[in-house]
matplotlib code that plots the C-alpha trace (Angstrom):
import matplotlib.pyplot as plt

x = [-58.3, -56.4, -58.1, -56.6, -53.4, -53.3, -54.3, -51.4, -48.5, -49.6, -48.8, -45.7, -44.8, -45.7, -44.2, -41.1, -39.6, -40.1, -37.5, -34.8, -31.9, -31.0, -31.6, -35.1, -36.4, -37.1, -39.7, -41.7, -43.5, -44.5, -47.9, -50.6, -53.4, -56.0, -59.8, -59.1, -56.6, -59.1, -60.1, -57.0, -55.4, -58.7, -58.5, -55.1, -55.6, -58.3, -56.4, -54.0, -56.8, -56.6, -60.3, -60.4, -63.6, -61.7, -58.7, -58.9, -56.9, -55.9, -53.6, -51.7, -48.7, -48.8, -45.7, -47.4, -45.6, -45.2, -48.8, -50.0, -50.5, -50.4, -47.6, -47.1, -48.0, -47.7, -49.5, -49.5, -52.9, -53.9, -53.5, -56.6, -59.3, -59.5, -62.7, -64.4, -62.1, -58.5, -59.4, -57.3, -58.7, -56.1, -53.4, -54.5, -56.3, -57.5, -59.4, -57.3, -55.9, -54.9, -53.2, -50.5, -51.2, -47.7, -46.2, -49.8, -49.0, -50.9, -50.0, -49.8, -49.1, -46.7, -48.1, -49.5, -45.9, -46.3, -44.9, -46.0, -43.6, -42.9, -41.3, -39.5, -35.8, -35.8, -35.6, -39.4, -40.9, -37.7, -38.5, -42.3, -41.5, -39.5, -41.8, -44.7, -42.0, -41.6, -45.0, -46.5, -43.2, -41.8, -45.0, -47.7, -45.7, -45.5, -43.4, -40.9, -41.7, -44.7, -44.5, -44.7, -45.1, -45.0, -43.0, -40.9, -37.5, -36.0, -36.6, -35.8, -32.3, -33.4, -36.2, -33.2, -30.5, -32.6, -34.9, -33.3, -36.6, -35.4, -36.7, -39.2, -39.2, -42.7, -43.0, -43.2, -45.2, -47.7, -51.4, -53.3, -50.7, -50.4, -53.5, -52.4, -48.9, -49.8, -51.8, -49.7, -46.8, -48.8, -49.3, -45.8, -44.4, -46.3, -44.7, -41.5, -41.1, -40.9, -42.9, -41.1, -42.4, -40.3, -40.5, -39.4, -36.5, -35.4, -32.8, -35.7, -36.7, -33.2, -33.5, -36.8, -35.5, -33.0, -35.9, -38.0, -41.2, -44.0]
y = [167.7, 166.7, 169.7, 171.9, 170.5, 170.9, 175.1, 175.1, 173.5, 176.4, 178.8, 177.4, 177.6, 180.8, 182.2, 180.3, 183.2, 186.0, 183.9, 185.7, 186.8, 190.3, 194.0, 194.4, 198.3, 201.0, 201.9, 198.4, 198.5, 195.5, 195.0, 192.5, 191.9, 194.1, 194.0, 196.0, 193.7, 191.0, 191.5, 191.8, 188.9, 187.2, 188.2, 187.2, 184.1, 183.0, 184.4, 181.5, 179.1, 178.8, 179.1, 182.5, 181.7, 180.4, 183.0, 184.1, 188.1, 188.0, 185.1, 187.2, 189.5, 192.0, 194.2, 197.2, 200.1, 203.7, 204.1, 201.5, 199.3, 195.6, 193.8, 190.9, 188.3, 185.4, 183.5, 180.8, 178.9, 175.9, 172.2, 170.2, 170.6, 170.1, 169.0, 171.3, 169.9, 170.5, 174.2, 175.9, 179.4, 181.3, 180.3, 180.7, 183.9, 182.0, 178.9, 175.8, 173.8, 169.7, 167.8, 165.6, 162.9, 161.7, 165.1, 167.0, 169.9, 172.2, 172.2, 175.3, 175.5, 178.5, 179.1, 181.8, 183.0, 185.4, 188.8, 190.7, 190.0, 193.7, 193.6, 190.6, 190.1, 192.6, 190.2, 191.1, 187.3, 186.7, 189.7, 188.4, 184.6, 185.9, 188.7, 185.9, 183.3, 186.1, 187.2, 183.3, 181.7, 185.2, 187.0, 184.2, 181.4, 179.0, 175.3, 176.3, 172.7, 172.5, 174.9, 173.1, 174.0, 172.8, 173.6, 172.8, 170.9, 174.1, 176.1, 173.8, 175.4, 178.7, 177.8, 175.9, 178.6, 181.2, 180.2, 176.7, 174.7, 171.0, 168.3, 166.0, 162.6, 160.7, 158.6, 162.0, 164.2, 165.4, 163.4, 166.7, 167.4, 163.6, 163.8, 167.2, 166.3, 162.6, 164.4, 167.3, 165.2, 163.1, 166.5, 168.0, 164.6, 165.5, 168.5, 167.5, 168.8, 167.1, 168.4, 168.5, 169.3, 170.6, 171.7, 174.8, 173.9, 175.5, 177.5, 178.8, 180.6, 181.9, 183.5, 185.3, 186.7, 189.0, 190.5, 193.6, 193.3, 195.4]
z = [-55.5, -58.7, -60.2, -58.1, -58.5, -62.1, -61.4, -59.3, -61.9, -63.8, -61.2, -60.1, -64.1, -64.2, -60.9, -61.4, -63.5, -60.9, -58.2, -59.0, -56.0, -56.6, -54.4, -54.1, -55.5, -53.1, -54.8, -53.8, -50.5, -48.5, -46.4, -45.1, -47.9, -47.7, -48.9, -51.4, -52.4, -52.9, -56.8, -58.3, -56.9, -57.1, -61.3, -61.9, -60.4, -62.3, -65.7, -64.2, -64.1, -60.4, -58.6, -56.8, -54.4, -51.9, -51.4, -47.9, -48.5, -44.7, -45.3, -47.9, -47.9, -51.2, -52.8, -53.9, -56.0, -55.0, -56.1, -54.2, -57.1, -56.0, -58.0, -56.0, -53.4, -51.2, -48.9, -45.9, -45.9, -44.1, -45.1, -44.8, -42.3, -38.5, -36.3, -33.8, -31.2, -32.4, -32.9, -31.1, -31.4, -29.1, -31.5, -35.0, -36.7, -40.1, -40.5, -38.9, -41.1, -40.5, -38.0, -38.2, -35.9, -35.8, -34.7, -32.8, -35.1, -37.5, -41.3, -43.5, -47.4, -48.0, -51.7, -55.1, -54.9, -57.7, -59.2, -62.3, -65.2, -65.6, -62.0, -61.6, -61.6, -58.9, -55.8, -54.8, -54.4, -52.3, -50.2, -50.2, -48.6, -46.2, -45.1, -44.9, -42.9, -40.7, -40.4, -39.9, -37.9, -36.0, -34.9, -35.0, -33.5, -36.4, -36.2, -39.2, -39.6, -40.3, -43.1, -46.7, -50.4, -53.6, -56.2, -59.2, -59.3, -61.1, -57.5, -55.0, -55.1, -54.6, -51.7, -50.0, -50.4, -49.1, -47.0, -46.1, -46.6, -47.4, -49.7, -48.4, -49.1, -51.1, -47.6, -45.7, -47.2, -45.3, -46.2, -46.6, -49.7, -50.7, -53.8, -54.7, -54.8, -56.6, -59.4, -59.9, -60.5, -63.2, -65.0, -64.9, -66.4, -69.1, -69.5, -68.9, -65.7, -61.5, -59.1, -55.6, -52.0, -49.1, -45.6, -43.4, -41.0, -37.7, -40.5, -41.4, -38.2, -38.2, -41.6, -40.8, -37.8, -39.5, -41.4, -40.4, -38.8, -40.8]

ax = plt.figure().add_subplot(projection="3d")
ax.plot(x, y, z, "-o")
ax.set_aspect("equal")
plt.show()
């Protein structure tokens, strides 16, 4: 919804600063988000004006500190909605998402890339898109393509250079994404700003190989 979209310009404005390609801290510690987990990322969210109802905390992958202090996150959710009868149940763990007709493929959002400003610059939401790529394309069997996001035309260098995700043309992007991408890019004119979408490539599987499973 266009509401939504406008929730998640924020976020991306926000997040944008903590993308930054450097030696992640050994002192940061990487997991799969936890119950626990739920009302904190649910609070910062909503401090970002983004709804927290629907967050879904198994979907997530959280940096925590050597307290166990959650400083970080990223998630790959589901784009759009299946019927009953393209479930495929054996396949997926969270709620299906959408099919692309042309392709007979699910569609997932890799998005709420996000690090507390007092820990950025230390490469942690790198470390946290590739340990969800590796989690969602290695160990759960995910198309690289058919892995999107959203995000600003100041980051499209750094999603391509490490993660080789590439730009997506208006005429291809996917129709789940197509009003969220059409109203968010009505709000970051506005601000000056371009509001880009881009998809996973069979780079991209190559990448997330290399990194530890957890």
């Amino acid at each position: 919804m266009p509401g939504n979209a406008f929730f998640s310009v924020l976020l991306l404005l926000t997040a944008a600063t903590s993308r930054v390609d450097a030696f992640s801290s050994t002192s940061v510690f990487y997991r799969q988000g936890q119950k626990s987990d739920y009302l904190k990322i649910a609070t910062a969210l909503a401090k970002e004006l983004m709804n927290p109802l629907g967050v879904k905390i198994e979907r997530f992958v959280v940096a925590t500190d050597s307290s166990n202090n959650v400083i970080g996150w990223a998630q790959i959710k589901p784009l759009g909605e299946l019927t009953s009868s393209q479930r495929d149940p054996s396949k997926f763990d969270s709620r299906p998402g959408s099919l692309d007709l042309d392709q007979n493929e699910q569609l997932w959002e890799l998005s709420s890339v996000y690090v507390e400003s007092s820990f950025r610059g230390q490469g942690i939401g790198s470390e946290l898109v590739k340990r969800i790529l590796q989690k969602r394309i290695v160990e759960d069997g995910y198309l690289p393509s058919s892995i999107y996001l959203l995000t600003l035309a100041t980051t499209v260098d750094w999603y391509r250079d490490n993660f080789a995700f590439e730009s997506v043309s208006s005429s291809n992007i996917p129709g789940p994404m197509a009003l969220e991408v059409a109203a968010g890019n009505f709000i970051t004119k506005l601000i000056g700003a371009q509001l880009c979408c881009m998809q996973g490539t069979q780079q991209t599987l190559e990448i997330c190989k290399s990194v530890p499973a957890w």
